[in-house]
Legacy VTK file of the C-alpha trace (Angstrom):
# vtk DataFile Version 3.0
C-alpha trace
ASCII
DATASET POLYDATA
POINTS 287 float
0.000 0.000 0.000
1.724 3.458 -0.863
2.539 5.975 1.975
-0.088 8.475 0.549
-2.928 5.844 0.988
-1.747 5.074 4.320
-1.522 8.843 6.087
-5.274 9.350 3.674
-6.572 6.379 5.905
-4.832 7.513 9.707
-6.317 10.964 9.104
-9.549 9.968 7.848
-9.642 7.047 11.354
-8.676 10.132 13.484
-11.490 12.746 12.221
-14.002 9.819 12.567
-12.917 9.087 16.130
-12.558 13.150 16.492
-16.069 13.129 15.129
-17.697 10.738 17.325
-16.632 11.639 20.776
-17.962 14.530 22.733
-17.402 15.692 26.103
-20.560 16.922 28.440
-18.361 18.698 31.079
-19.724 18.610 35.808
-22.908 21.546 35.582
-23.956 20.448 31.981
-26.213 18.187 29.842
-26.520 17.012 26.470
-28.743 15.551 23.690
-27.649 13.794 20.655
-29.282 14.407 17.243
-29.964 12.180 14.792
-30.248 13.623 11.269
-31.707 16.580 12.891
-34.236 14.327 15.508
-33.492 13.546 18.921
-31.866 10.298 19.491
-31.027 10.302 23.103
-31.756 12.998 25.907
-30.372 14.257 29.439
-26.929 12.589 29.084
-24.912 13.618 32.166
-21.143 14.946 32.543
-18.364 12.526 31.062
-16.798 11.392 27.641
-19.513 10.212 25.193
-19.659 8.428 21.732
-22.018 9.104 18.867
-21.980 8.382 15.372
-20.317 10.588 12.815
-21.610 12.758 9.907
-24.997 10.998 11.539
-25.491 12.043 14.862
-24.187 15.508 16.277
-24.376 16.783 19.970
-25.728 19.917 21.541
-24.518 20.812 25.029
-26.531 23.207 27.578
-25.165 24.922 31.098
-27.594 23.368 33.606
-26.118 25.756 36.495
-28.428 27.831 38.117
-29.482 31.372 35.871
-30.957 34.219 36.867
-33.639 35.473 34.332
-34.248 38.860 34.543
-37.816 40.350 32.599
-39.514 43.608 32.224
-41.245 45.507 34.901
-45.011 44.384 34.655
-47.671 46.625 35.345
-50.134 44.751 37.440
-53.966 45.685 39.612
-53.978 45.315 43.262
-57.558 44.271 45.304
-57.643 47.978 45.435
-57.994 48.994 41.800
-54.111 50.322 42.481
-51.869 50.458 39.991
-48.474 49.026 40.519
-45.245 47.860 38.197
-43.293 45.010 39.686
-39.368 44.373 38.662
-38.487 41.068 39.578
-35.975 38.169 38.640
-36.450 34.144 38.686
-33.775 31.533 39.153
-34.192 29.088 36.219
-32.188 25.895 35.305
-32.825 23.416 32.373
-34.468 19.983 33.868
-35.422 18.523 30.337
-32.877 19.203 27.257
-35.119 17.290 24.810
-37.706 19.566 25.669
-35.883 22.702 26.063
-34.392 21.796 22.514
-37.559 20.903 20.895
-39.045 24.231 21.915
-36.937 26.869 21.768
-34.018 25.252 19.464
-31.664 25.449 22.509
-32.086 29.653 22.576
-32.005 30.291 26.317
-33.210 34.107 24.904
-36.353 32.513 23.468
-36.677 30.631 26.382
-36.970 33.379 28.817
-39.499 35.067 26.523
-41.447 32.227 26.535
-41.293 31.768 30.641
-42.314 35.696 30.727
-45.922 35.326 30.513
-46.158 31.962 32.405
-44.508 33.541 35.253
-46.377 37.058 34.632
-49.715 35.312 34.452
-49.420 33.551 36.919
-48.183 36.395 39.586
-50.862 38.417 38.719
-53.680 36.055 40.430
-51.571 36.695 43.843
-51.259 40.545 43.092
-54.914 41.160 41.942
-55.867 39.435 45.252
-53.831 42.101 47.460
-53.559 45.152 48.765
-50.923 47.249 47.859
-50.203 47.357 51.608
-49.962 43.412 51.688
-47.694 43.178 48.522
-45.617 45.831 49.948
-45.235 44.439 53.657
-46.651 41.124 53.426
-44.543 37.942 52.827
-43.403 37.756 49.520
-41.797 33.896 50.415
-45.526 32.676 50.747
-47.018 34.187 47.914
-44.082 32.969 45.538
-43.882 29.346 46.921
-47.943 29.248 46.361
-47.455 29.977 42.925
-44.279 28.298 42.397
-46.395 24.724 41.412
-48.429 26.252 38.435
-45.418 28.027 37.079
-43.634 24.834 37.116
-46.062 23.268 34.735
-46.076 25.439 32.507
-42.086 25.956 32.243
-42.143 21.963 32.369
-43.314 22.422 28.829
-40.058 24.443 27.801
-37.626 22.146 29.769
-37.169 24.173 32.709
-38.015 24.469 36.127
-38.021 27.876 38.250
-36.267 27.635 41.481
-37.068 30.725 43.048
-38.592 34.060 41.837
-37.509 37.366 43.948
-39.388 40.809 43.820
-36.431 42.939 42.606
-38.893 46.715 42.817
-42.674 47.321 43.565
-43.368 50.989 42.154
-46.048 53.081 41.474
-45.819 53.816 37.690
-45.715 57.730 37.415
-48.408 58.264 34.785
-50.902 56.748 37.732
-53.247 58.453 40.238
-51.748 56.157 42.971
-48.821 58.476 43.282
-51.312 61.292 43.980
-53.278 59.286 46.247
-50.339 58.159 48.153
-49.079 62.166 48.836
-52.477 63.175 49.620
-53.026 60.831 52.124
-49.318 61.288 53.620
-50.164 64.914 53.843
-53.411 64.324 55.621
-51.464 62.342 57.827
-48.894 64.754 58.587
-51.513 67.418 58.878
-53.378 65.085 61.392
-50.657 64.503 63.374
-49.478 68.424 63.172
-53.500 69.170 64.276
-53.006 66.947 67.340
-49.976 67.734 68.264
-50.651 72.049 68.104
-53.595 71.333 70.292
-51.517 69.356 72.731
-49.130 72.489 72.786
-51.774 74.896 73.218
-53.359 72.962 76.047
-50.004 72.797 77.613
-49.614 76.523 76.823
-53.291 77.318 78.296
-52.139 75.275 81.933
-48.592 77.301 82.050
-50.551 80.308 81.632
-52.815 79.343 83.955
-50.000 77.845 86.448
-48.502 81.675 86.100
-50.948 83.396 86.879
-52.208 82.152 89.788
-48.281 81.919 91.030
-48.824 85.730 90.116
-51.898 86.454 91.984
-50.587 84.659 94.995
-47.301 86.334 94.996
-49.192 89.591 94.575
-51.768 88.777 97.213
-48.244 87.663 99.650
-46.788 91.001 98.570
-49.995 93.127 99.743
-49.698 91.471 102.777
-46.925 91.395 103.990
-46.547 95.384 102.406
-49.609 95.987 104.754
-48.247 94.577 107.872
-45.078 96.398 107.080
-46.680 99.469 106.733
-48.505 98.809 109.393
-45.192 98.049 111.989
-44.014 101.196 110.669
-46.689 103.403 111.156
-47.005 101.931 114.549
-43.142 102.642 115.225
-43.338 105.911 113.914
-46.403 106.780 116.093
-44.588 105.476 119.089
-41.412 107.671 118.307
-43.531 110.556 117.637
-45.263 109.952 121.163
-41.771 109.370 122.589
-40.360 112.743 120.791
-43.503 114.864 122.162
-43.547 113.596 125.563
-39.657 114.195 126.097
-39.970 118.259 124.281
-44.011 118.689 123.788
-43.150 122.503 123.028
-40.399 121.236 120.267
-42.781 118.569 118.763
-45.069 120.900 118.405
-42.737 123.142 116.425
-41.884 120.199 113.928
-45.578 119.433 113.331
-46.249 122.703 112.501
-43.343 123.166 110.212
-44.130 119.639 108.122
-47.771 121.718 107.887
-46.775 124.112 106.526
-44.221 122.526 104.041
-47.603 119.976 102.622
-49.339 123.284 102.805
-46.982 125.163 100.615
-45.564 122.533 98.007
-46.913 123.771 94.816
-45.888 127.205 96.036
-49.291 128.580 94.236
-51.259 128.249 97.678
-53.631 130.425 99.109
-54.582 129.984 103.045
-57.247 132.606 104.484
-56.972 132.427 108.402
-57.679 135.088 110.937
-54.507 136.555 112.467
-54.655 135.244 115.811
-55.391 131.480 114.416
-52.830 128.954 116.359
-51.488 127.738 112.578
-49.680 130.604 112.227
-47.826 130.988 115.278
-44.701 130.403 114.269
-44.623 132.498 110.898
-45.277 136.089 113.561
-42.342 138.230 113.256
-42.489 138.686 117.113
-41.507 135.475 117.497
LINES 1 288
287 0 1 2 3 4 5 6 7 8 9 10 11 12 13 14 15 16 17 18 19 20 21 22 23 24 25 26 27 28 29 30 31 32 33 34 35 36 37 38 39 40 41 42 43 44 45 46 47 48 49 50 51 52 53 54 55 56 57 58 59 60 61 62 63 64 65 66 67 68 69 70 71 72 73 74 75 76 77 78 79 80 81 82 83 84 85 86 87 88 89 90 91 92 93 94 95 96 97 98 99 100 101 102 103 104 105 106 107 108 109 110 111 112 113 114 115 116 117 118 119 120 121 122 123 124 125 126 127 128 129 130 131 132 133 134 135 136 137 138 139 140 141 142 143 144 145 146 147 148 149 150 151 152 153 154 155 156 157 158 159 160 161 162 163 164 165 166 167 168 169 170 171 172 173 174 175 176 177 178 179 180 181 182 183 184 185 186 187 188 189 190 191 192 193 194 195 196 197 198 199 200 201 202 203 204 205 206 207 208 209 210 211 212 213 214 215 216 217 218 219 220 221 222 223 224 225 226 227 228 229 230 231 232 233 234 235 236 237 238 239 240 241 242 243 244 245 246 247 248 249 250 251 252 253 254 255 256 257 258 259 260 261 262 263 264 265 266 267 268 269 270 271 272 273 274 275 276 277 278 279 280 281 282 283 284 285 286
């Protein structure tokens, strides 16, 4: 056999043994084709044979992946308006199936999942308040639905693992938004009302407190300005009696002088007396 013949053959053995083995690597699964069918389904990690130019293999990651979709606008119990964000853990559990329907696309795929999953949130939402979806437990109302969504991705290949809120919103072209302020400001305005009224209560029993600290302190100040005034009239009366029974004649001249200083203040007084009256005794010039 010539040389040429010989390497024709060795290459031609090693692209058919190249052509008929195919590795499916740990986290991955496989299908083999047959002439465009599928022959054989959900082969697991390892080295695999198939046959050439006949059968080829398609490979898919069947790690965990996070499909993201597009906010969805959704109804509350209320007749609220609200657009949800959120993001679903997805894996491939059938490749024959996930083949056969979306050609191995994982784009397509997640297209097709959208409105399974959509549909199927918005019997939870539409039962809600906006309160409950905001505040409530999410975990419950996402394993409840989890089942049905599983069906229906069952028919794509996959199965949803989880499926997390990312962003509840109130879409800005809504009357929710308006609804929400208004009724924040009549809360604030509530509160505000409430507490002003505490403050002017508390202001009304200060007042109060004040001023009957006031009239007490005034009524304490009279008094004790009356018996003060009362001590010192009574001293001065006795010192007066003291001064006019130690010099009667000398009292008598300071008593008359005091007269006649309250008599003559203004200096525009006018006194009519008869000469010999006793008042004027000491303004004589013979004394």
């Amino acid at each position: 056999m010539k040389p040429g013949v010989v390497v024709a053959l060795v290459v031609a053995l090693l692209l058919g043994l190249m052509g008929s083995v195919y590795i499916v690597r740990e986290g991955q699964v496989a299908l083999v084709l047959n002439l465009g069918r599928v022959a054989r389904t959900d082969i697991g990690p390892g080295l695999h044979f198939k046959v050439p130019l006949i059968e080829s293999a398609r490979v898919f990651d069947r790690r965990f992946m996070a499909a993201e979709f597009s906010p969805e606008r959704y109804l509350t119990s209320e007749r609220k308006d609200v657009s949800v964000d959120f993001a679903a853990v997805v894996l491939v559990s059938n490749a024959g199936d996930f083949y056969r329907s979306t050609n191995g696309n994982e784009e397509i795929a997640i297209d097709r999942l959208a409105p399974i999953i959509k549909d199927s949130l918005r019997n939870e939402i539409n039962a809600r308040t906006l309160t409950q979806l905001v505040s409530g437990n999410r975990g419950e109302m996402i394993e409840k639905q989890l089942p049905g969504i599983n069906e229906g991705a069952a028919n794509l290949g996959l199965r949803v693992i989880d499926i997390r809120f990312k962003q509840i919103d109130l879409p800005t072209d809504s009357d929710v938004i308006g609804q929400v302020y208004e009724r924040m400001r009549a809360e604030r305005l509530q509160v505000a009302n409430r507490l002003r009224a505490e403050g002017e209560e508390q202001a009304r029993i200060i007042r109060a407190e004040a001023d009957r600290d006031r009239t007490v302190l005034l009524a304490e100040a009279e008094r004790d300005a009356q018996k003060l005034r009362g001590e010192g009239d009574a001293e001065a009366t006795r010192i007066y009696g003291a001064a006019a029974n130690r010099d009667p004649s000398f009292f008598a001249f300071q008593r008359s002088l005091e007269a006649y200083r309250a008599s003559f203040a203004d200096g525009d007084a006018m006194i009519v007396l008869e000469r010999n009256d006793p008042f004027l005794q000491y303004l004589r010039s013979d004394r």
